[in-house]
N, C-alpha and C positions, 0 to 999 in steps of 0.2 A: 456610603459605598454601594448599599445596597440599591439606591435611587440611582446611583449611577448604572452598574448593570443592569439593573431593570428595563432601565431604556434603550439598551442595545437590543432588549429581546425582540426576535423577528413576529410580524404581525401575521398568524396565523391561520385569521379568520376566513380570508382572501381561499388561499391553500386548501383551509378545511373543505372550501365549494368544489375548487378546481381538480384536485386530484380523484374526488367521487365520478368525478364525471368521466377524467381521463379513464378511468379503471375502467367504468360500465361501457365508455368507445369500444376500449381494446378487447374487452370480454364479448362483444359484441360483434367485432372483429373478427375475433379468433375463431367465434363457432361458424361465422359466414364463410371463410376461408378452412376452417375443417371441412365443413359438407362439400363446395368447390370441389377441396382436395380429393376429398374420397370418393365422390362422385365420376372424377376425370379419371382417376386410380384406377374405380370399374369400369370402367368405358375404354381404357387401353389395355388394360390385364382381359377384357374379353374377348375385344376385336384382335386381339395381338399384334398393335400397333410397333410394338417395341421388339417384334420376331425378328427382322434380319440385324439389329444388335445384340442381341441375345445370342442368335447362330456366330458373331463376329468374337463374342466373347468364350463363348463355348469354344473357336476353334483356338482362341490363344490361351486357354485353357488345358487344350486336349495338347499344345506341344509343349506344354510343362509334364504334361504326367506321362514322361516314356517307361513303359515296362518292356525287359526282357522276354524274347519271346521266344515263345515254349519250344525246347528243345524235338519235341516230335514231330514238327511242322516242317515240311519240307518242299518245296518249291520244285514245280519240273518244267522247265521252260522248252517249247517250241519255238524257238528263236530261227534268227536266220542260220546261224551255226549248222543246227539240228537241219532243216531246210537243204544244206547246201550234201550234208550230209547221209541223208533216208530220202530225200527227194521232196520237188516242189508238193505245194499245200494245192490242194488239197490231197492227202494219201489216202491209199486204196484201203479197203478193209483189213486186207493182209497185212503190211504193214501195220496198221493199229494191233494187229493182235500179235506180231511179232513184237513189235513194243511195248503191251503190256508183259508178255512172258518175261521179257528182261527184266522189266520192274518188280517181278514174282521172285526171280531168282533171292534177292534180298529178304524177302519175306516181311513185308510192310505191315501194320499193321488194319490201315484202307489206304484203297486211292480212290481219291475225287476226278474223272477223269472229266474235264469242263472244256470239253470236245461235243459240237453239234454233228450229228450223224444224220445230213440232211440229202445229201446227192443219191440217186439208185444205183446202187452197184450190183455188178455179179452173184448169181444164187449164191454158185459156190462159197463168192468170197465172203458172203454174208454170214452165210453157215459157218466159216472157218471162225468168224471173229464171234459168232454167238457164241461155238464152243468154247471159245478160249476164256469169254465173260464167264459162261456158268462153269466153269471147272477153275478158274482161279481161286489161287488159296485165301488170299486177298481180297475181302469185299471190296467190292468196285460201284463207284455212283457215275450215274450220266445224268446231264442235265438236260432239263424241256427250255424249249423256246415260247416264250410271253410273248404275244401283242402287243402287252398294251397294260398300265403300272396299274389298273382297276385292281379290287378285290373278286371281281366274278371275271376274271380272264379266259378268253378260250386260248389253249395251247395248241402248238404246233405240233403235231405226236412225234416221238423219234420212231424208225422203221420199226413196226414191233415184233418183230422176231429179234432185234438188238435189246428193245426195250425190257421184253421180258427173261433175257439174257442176262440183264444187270445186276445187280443184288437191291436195288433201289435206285427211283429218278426222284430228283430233286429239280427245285426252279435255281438260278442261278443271279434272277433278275435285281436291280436296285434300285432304289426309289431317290429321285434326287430334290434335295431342298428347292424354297423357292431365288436360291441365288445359284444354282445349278451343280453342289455339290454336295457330294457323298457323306452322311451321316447315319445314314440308318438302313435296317435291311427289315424284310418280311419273314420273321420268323415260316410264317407258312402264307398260300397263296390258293385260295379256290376256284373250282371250276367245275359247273355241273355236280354240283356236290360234294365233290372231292375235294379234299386238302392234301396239298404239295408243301409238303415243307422246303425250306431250305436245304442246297444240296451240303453244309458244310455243318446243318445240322445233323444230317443222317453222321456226318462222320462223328460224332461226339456219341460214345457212348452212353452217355447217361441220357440222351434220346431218343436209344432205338425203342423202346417200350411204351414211350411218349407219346398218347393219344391227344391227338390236337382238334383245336376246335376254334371258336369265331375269337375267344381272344389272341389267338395267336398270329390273325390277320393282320394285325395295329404294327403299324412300324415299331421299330425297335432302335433306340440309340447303341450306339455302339464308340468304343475309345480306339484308339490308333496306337500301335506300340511304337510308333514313330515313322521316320520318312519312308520313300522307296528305298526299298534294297537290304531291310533288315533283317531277314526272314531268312535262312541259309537256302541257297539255291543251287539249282546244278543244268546246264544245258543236257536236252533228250542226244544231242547227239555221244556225248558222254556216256548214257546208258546204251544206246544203242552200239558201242563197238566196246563194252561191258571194261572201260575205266574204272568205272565206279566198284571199289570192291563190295560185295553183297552186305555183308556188318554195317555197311555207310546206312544201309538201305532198311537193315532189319528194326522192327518197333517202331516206323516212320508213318505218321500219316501223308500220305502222298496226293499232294496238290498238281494235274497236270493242266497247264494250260497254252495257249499260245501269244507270243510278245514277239514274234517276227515282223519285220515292218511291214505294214501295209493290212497286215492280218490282227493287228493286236487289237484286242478292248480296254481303252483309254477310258479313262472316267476324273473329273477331278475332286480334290479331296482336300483337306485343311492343310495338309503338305506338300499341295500340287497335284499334276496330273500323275496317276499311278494307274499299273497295269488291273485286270478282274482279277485275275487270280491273286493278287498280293494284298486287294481287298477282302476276297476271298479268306486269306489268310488271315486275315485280324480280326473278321467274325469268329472264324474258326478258335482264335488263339482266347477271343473274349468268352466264347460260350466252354471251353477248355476250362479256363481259371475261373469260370464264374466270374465276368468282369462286365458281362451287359449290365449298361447304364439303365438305372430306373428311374424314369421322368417322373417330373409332381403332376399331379393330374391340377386341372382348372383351378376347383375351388382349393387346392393345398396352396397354387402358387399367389391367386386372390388375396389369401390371411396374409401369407410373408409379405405380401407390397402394403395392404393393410397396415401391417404391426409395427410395419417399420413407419410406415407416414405416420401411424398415430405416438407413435412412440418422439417423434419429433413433434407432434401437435402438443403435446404433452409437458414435452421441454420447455416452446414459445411461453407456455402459460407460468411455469414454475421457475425456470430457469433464468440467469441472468444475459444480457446479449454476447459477454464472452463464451458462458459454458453455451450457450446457447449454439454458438457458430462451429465449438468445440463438436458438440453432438450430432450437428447437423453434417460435420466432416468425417465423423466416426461411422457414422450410418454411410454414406457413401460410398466410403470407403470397405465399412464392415460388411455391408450385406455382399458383395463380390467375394470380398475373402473368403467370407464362410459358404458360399456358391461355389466355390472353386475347393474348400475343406472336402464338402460332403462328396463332390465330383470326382476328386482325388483319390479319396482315403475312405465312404462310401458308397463310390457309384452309384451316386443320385445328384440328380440333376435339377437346379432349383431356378430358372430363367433368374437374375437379378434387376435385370437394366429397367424394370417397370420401375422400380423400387428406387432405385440409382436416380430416376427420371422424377421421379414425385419428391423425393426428398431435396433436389437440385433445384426446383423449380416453384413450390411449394416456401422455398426459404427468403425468395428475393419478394414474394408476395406480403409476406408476413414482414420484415424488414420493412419494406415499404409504408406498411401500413403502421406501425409502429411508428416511421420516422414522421410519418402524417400527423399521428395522434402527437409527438411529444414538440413537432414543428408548430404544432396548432397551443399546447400548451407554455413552451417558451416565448412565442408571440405573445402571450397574454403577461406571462412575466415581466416579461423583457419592457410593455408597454407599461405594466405597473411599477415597474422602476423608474424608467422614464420618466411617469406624472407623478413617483413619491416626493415630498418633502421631506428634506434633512438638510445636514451642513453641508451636502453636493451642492446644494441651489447657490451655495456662496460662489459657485465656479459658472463661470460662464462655457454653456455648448453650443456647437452648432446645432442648426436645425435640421430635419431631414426631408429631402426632397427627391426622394427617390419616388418611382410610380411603381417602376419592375416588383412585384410579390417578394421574389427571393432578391433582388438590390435591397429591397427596403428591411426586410429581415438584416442581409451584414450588414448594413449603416445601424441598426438597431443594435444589433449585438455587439459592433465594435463600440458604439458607443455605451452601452451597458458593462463591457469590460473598461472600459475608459473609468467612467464613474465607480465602478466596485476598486478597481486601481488608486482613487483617489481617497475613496474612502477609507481604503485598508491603510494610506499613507496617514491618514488623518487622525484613525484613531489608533496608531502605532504611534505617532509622534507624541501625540495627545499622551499617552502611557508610558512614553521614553522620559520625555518631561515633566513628567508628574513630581511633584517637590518630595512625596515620600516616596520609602522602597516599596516597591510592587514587584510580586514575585505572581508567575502563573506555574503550575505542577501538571503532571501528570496523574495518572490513576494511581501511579506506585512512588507521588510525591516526588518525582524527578522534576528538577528545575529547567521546561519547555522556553521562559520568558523571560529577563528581567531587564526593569530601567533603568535610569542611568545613575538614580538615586540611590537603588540597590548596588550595581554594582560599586559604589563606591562607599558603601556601608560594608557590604563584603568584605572590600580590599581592606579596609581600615581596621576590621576585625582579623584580618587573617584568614579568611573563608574562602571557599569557592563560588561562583555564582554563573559558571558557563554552562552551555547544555546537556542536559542528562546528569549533573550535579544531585545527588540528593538534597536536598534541603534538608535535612536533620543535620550536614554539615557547619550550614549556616545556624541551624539555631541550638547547636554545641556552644556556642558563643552567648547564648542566653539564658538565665535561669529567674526563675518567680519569687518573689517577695521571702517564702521559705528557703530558700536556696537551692533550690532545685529544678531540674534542667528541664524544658518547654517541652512539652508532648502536643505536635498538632493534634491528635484526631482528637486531644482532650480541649482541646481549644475551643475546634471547630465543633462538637458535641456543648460546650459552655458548662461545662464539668469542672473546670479550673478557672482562675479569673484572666482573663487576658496581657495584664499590666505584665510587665518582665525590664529584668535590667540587662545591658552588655554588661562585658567584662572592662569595657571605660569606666563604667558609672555612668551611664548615659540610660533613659527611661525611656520605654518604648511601649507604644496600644501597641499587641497583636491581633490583627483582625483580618478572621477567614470565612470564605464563603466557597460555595461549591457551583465548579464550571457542570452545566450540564447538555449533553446530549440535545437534538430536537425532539428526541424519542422523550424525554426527562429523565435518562440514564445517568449517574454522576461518570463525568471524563474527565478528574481533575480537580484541582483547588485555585481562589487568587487567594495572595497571601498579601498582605497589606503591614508593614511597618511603620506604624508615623512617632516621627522624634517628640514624645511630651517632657521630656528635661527641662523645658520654659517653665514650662505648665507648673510641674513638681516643685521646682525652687521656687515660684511665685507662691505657691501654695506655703511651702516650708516659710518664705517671707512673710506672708501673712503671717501664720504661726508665731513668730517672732515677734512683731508687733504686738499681733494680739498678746503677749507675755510684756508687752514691755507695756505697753497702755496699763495692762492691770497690774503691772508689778511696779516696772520702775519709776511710772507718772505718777500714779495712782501714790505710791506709797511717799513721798516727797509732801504731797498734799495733804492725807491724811496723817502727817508729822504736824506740820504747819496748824491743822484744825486742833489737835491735840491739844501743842503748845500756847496758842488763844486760848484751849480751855480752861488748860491750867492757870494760863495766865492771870485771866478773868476771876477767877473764884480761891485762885490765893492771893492774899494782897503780899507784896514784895518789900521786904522793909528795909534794901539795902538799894541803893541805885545800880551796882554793881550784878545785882541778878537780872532784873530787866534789862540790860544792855544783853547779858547770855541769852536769854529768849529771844532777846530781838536780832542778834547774831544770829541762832538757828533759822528762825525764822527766812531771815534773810538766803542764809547758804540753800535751804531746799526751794526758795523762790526761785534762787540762779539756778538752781542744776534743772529743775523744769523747763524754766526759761531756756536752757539750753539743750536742751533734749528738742524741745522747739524748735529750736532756731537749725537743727542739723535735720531735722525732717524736712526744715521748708528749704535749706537749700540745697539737699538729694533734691525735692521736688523741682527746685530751678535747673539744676544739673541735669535731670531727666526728662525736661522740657523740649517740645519741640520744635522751638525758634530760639536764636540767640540773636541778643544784638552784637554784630558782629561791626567791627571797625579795626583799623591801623593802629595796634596797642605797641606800646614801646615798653618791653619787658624790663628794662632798669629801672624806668619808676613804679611799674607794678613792684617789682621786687625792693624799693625803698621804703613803696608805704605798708609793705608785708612787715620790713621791720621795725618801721616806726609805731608800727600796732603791736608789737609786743617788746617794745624797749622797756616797759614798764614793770610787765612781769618778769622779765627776765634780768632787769635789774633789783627787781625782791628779792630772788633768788640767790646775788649775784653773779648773773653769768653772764660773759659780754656776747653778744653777735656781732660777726665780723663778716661787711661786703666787701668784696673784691671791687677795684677799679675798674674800667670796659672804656675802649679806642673810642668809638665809636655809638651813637645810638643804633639798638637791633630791634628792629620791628615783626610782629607777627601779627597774623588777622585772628580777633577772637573778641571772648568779651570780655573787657577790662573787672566788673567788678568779679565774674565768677574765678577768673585767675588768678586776681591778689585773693580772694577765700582759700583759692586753694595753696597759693605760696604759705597763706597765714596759720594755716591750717597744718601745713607740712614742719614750717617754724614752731607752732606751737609743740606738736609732739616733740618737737629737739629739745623745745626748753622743759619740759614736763618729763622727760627720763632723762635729762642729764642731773648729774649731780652739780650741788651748788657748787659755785666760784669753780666751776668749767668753761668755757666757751662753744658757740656754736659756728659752724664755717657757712656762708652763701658765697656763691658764687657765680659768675655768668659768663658762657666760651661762646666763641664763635667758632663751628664746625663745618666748614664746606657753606650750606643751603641750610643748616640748620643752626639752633641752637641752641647750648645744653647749663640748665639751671642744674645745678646740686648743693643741698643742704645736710651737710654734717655732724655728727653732735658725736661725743665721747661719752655718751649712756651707759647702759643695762645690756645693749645691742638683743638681738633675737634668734633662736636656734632655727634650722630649717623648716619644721613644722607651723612655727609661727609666722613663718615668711609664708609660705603659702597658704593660709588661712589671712594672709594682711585686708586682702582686697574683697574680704567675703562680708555680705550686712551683717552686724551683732556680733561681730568674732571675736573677740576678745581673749587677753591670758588668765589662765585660771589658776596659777600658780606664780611664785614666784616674785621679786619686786615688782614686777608689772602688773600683778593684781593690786596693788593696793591701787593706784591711780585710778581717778574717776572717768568714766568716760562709758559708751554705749557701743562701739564700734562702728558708728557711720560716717566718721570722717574720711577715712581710707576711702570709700566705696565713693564715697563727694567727689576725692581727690581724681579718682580713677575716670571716674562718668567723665570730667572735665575736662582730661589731658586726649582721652580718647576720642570726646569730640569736638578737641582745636585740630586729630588727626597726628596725636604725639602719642607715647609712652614715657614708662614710667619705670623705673628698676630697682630693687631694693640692693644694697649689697653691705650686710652684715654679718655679726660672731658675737657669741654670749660674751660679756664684760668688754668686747672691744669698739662698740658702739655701734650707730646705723650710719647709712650715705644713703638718701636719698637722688637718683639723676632721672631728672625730665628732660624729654627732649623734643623741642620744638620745630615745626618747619617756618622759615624766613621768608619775610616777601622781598623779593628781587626787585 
């Protein structure tokens, strides 16, 4: 068994080269397409190739995280309303400073007034509106007019008699991305030395004290609390004909600007075109709540595209190609999310799409080359299949005539699946039909396998043998020479001796060996049943012999030598005692004699040619009884045949069949009692025909009926012990009748005699 699995084992030597080499490809691979990687990584993480998706992701970003916006924020529109109201734009001094007084009444807590005070107007009316700046209770900002988005900007001055009326100027300007919208503002803005801050930063008090400097130059991101129009507003003409009750107005930072057609400042932004001042507004609301975004600078955002490619290069090398695609989705997907976490719920701002970009692109290279290196190594497979020798070569394939690279691989591959197809048919067949049970297990002895020999060793025990069966169920059904019941792993260790019996009486080798892994890990058992019952009783027959050579031959003869001795060396002085010696004599010559003559013809019996011919059963069965009219006239007991129509022919061999009629007769006359009779008789049944020989005996209880047809069997009790005989006549009888292709049947009772019935098949 062992030679047989051996030679299924796969040749490995082939493998041991090729897989070294795949390894050192792919490692070699790997690191060529890491450097690529990281190389490309910093060449677009510096140039910031991946800015205007970054800015795309940021704005769909920025309309997930709406915040409510702060209640002191209040909007004063110069609309057309207001226009049609206080009068066309541009208004005179006067009015401006009638319209701040209004605003005053409420008692705000600033207004940002993001009004350019560019036209010359009237002394007076100048002086009116400075007074009203410097005497408002209400800090008031005006904003400067920029040129130009530089950091060293000249300004356009506002009149400075307004200017230094104000409580502070602020710049109002915005910087706009390179796809033309609104993300960020200049904290502060230089000129001639001077730093301007933003004018909506003067309104946050936690700025007034705020000495600014070159870092406050740097654009600044900022979040959107959402679309146009969230901010609570109010039309100036409202204020100016004092709708508005003053409490609306009180603790308000006040936002005034203009959104009149024709007059408004449009800008666009992540949620479309919106007015300045509603921009305005969400600096204001962001530097308020502490919600200015804090950008990663260069090298922060470098690491995170980094960490993430390497974190997938990482993968390539360890991971398998499922977790592999798994990771490589997770990253894609994960560094955005947590881009959008930190943006959220940090206000920091991480660019991800380098990141998105390297790990997207980076994946199909690496794939590729993988599928190179393992295309390159199943072509060599696939070819060494191809040119192995095994029981495939019994099968005829086509050839391949493909030129195409990849045709010629699937005509290779399909025919490589072809032949592993065939082989799998071959050596499953090969193991279905194998003449003993063959069991294959699992690691935890579950029954994964069996053939057909087993199943039906199975069935006959009463077992189970389907899949995932334990096999301990099956060999509940068997126990070892002490009587107790099979433990594989004591088998398979050879702890215990193999040999075991069913519960028929039937003898079986149990013989295990272990399935292994290609790693050499065990994964399993084959469990091997073969029927030795032949084996056993041929052995036990021997045994027999051998006792009967040394006892029953043996001892006849060494009577015989005895008797000559004595014979010899006492002289006999009656005639009458030498006739006793020579009688002795005589009886142990015949009973050898016929201990003989029943070995040699079991040995005809169990011969492998018969002469076979057209025997006519009535006169075998005449000369059966003419061969022991004699004895059984000693005796006195008559044999009585039946008359028969007809002659009935059977094919066989005439003399082994009168042995065995003579043989069946004699036992009749040999346990019948004297001046008995015996019955023969001969029926014609259909197709066949049925000999029976009857005597009014001793007859035999059930035990002895079934012990008839066993070599040496004999009764050890009883009148039927005293009769001579060996027990190999029955066994003669049996061999005989079984192979003319008949049987034989006993049917008896203690004191009521035997009936032997044969029964023949006819030739037609």
């Amino acid at each position: 068994m062992n030679d047989v699995l051996g030679s299924l084992k796969p040749d490995t030597s082939a493998r041991d080269y090729v897989e070294p080499e795949l390894k050192d490809n792919l490692a070699f691979e790997w690191w060529l397409i890491s450097f690529a990687a990281t190389l490309a990584v910093i060449i677009i993480s510096w140039a910031g190739m991946t800015y205007q998706l970054d800015l795309l992701f940021y704005d769909a970003v920025v309309r997930l995280g709406y915040h409510k916006p702060d209640p002191s924020i209040l909007i004063v529109k110069i609309d057309n309303n207001a226009l049609k109201t206080i009068g066309p734009w541009p208004w005179t001094p006067d009015k401006h400073a009638q319209f701040i007084k209004q605003l005053n009444t409420g008692h705000p807590t600033s207004i940002g007034y993001n009004v350019l005070f560019l036209d010359p107007s009237e002394s007076k009316a100048r002086d009116d509106l400075s007074k009203t700046l410097k005497t408002s209770p209400a800090p008031i900002f005006l904003p400067m007019l920029v040129e130009s988005g530089g950091h060293n900007n000249k300004t356009v001055a506002i009149v400075p008699s307004i200017a230094s009326s104000a409580t502070a100027v602020g710049h109002v300007s915005l910087p706009f991305d390179g796809d033309g919208i609104v993300r960020r503002y200049w904290p502060a803005l230089s000129t001639k030395g001077r730093y301007w801050p933003a004018l909506v930063a003067l309104m946050d008090n936690n700025n007034q004290h705020h000495v600014f400097s070159d870092q406050d130059l740097t654009e600044q991101l900022f979040t959107y609390d959402g679309p146009s129009n969230r901010f609570p507003a109010i039309s100036a003409a409202a204020i100016w004909r004092n709708e508005v009750p003053p409490e609306f107005l009180a603790g308000k930072r006040i936002l005034v600007g203009v959104t009149a057609s024709g007059f408004e400042d449009l800008h666009p932004t992540p949620f479309g075109i919106m007015p300045g001042v509603e921009i305005q507004a969400n600096i204001l609301d962001n530097l308020l709540n502490d919600r200015s975004i804090k950008e990663a600078s260069n090298i922060v955002k470098l690491i995170v595209d980094l960490l993430s490619l390497w974190t997938l290069l990482i993968g390539f090398r360890f991971l398998s190609p499922r977790l592999t695609i798994l990771l490589t989705a997770i990253l894609g997907c994960g560094v955005p999310f947590l881009s959008g976490l930190f943006f959220l719920f940090g206000n920091f701002w991480i660019p991800p799409i380098t990141s998105v970009v390297a790990v997207i692109f980076t994946y199909p290279f690496w794939a590729w080359s993988r599928l190179a290196s393992l295309s390159k190594y199943f072509s060599y497979e696939l070819e060494k299949l191809w040119g192995d020798t095994s029981p495939m070569k019994l099968q005829s394939w086509p050839e391949i005539t493909a030129t195409d690279p990849l045709e010629y691989k699937k005509q290779l591959l399909r025919l490589a699946i072809s032949r592993i197809i065939f082989m799998r048919r071959f050596i499953s067949d090969s193991l279905y039909y194998l003449p003993d049970a063959f069991f294959v297990t699992d690691q935890d002895n579950n029954i994964i396998l069996a053939n057909k020999a087993a199943e039906k060793l199975a069935t006959g025990l009463g077992a189970q043998s389907s899949y995932k069966t334990p096999i301990s169920e099956l060999l509940n059904h068997f126990h070892n020479e002490e009587g107790h019941l099979i433990n594989l792993d004591q088998v398979k260790n050879n702890e215990i001796s193999s040999q075991c019996y069913a519960e028929d009486g039937r003898a079986f080798d149990l013989r295990v060996a272990a399935c292994r892994k290609v790693e050499g890990q065990p994964d399993g058992s084959l469990v091997m049943l073969v029927d030795i019952s032949a084996v056993r009783a041929a052995e036990e027959q021997r045994q027999r012999i051998l006792h009967l050579l040394s006892h029953d031959m043996r001892s006849p003869q060494i009577s015989i030598l005895a008797l000559i001795d004595t014979f010899s060396r006492t002289p006999c002085s009656k005639e009458a005692d030498a006739q006793e010696i020579i009688s002795k004599i005589s009886g142990y010559a015949r009973r050898t004699l016929g201990l003989a003559d029943n070995f040699t013809r079991l040995a005809q019996a169990e011969a492998p040619e018969y002469q076979w011919m057209d025997v006519e059963i009535g006169g075998v069965m005449t000369s059966a009884v003419d061969e022991l009219w004699v004895q059984a006239h000693n005796r006195h007991i008559q044999i009585n045949l039946n008359e028969w129509d007809e002659p009935l022919f059977v094919k066989g061999d005439p003399s082994l069949l009168e042995r065995t009629f003579i043989n069946l007769i004699d036992n009749a006359v040999k346990y019948s009692p004297e001046g008995s009779s015996v019955s023969c008789s001969i029926k014609e049944k259909g197709e066949q025909v049925e000999i029976s020989i009857c005597d009014k005996g001793i007859g035999m209880d059930q035990a002895q009926v079934e012990a008839l047809f066993r070599p040496f069997s004999r009764a050890t009790a009883g009148p039927a012990s005293k009769i001579s005989g060996i027990g190999l006549g029955l066994v003669f009888v049996n061999k005989v009748i079984l192979r003319h292709h008949g049987h034989i049947i006993c049917k008896t009772a203690p004191g009521e005699g035997t009936c032997f019935i044969v029964t023949l098949p006819l030739i037609l």
